[in-house]
VOGU-3710 file (C-alpha; in Angstrom, 3 decimals, decimal comma):
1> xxxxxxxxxx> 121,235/119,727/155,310  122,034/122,038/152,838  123,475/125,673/152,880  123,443/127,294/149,826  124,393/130,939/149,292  123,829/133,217/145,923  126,555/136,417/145,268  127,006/137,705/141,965  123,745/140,061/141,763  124,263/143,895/141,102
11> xxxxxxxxxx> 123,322/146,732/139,126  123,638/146,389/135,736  122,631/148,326/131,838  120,364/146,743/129,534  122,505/144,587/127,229  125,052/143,573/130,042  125,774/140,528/132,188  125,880/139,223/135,093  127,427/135,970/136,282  125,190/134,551/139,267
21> xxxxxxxxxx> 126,454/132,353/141,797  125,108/129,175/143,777  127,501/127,921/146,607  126,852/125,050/148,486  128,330/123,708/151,917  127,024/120,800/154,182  126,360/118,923/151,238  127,447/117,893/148,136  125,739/119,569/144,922  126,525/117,341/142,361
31> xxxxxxxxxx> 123,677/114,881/143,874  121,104/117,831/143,454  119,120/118,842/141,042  119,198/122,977/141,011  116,475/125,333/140,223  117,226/129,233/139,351  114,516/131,205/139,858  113,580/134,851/140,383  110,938/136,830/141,603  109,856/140,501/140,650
41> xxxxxxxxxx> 107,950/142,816/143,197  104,303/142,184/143,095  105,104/138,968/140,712  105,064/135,211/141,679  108,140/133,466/141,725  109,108/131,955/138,679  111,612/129,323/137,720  114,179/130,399/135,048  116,121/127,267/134,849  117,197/123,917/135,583
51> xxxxxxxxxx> 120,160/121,873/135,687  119,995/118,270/136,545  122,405/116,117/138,512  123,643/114,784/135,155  123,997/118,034/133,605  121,256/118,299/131,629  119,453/121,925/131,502  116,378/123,467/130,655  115,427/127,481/130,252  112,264/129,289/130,633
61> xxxxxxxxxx> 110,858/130,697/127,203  111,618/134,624/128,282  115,286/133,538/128,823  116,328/131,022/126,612  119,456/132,258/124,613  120,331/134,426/126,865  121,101/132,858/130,292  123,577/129,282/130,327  123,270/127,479/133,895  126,163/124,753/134,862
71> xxxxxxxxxx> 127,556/123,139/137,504  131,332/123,260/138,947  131,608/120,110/141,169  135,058/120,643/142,496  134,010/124,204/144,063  130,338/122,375/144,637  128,683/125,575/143,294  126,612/125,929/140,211  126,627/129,486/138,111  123,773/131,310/135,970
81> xxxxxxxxxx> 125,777/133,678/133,125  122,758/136,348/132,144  123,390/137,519/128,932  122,026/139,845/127,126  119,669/141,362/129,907  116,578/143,298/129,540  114,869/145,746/132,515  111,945/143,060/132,768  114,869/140,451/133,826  115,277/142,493/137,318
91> xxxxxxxxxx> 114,321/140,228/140,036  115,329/138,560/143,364  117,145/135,775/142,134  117,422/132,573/143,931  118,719/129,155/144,056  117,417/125,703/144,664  118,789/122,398/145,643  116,172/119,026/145,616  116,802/115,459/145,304  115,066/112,675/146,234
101> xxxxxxxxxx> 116,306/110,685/149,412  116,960/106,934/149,215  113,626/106,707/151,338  111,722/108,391/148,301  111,606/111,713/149,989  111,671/115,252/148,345  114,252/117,203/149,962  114,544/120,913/148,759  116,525/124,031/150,316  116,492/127,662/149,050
111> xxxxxxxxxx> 119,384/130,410/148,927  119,025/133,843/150,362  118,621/135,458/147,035  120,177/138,095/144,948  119,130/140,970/143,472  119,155/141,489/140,069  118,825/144,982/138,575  119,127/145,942/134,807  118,348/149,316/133,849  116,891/150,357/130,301
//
């Protein structure tokens, strides 16, 4: 079992940042793979990012450039630095931890969220 809480979320200008945070107990994170995504009233949720177990990352279209995801092992917390950011970026923001167990099943856990609010 996984616990993972997000901080870093706020109240921000257009053209600021905002460094989000994924903390992890029960587990370690380095064996997940972790999904950042964020969801805007009346919107689906949407993934922004991804950063493997390895390291490797990939970006949505709408943020690429402008948000950098990586992983901290020794504090077993992964970050999202939001550069950059626009009024259509505000959004609950949330984390995700899967892997796949040594009996080939998925196992995924969810954060609480943050909120994420850039004004123009």
């Amino acid at each position: 079992q996984v616990q993972l809480v997000e901080s870093g979320g706020g109240l921000v200008q257009a053209g600021g940042s905002l460094r989000l945070s994924c903390a992890a107990s029960g587990s370690t994170l380095s064996i997940y793979a972790i999904g950042w995504y964020r969801q805007a009233p009346g919107k689906q949720r949407e993934l922004v990012a991804t950063i493997g177990s390895g390291g490797s990352t990939n970006y949505a279209d709408s943020v690429k450039g402008r948000f950098t995801t990586s992983r901290d092992n020794a504090k077993n917390t992964v970050y999202l630095q939001m550069n950059s950011l626009k009024p259509e970026d505000t959004a609950v923001y949330y984390c995700n931890a899967g892997r796949t167990t040594s009996v080939g099943q998925w196992r995924s856990y969810w954060g609480q969220g943050t909120q994420v609010t850039v004004s123009s």
